[in-house]
C-alpha positions in Angstrom: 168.7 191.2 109.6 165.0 191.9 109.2 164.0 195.4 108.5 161.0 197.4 110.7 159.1 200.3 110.1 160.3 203.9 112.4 158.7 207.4 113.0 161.7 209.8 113.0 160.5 212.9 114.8 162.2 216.2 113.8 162.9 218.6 116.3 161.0 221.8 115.9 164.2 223.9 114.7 165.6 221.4 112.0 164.5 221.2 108.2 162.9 218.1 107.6 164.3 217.9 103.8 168.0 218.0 105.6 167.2 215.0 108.4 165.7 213.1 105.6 168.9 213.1 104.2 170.7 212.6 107.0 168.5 209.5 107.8 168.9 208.1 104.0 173.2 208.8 104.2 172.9 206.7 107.9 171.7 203.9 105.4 167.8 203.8 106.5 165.3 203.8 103.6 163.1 207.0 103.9 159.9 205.6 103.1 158.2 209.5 102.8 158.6 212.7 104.5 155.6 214.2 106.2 156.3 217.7 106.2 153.6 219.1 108.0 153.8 216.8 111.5 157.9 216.8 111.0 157.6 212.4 110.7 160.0 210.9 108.5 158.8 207.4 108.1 161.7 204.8 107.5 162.7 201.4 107.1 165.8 200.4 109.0 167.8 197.6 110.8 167.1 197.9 114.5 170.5 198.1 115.0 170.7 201.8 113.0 167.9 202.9 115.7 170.2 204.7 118.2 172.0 206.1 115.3 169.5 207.7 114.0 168.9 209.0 117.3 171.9 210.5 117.7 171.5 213.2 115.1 171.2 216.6 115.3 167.7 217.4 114.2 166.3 214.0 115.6 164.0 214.4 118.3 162.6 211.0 119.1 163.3 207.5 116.7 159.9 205.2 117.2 158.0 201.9 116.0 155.5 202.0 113.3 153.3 199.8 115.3 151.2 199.7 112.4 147.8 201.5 113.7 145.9 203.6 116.3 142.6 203.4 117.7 140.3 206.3 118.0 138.0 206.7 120.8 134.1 206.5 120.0 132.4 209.5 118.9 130.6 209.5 122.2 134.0 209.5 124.4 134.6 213.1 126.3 137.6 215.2 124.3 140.3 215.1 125.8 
């Protein structure tokens, strides 16, 4: 089975260091940690996706779509 790219959010009361390692003993490949947003970036089976939900500190489990568009420098803030 081909392997995708996920954004594991951390919830706000949870050590990233300790999720990480929860992620990598669920058999996903931590890719790197981004301490100070609380991503851990993975490579995983879809199939591991709603296990990796499913722990405690997980908040959210989402696609690397692989980019974001910023608005033009002219746009309003928002």
């Amino acid at each position: 089975m081909a392997k995708n790219n996920y954004f594991v959010s951390v919830k706000p009361d949870a050590q990233i260091t300790s999720v990480a390692g929860e992620v990598r003993a669920a058999g996903a490949n931590v890719r790197q940690t981004l301490d100070a947003i609380g991503i851990v970036e993975v490579e995983a089976d879809e199939a591991l996706v709603e296990k990796l939900k499913s722990l405690a500190g997980v908040a959210s489990v989402d696609p690397a779509t692989g980019g974001f568009q910023l608005p033009p420098p002219d746009s309003p803030v928002q």
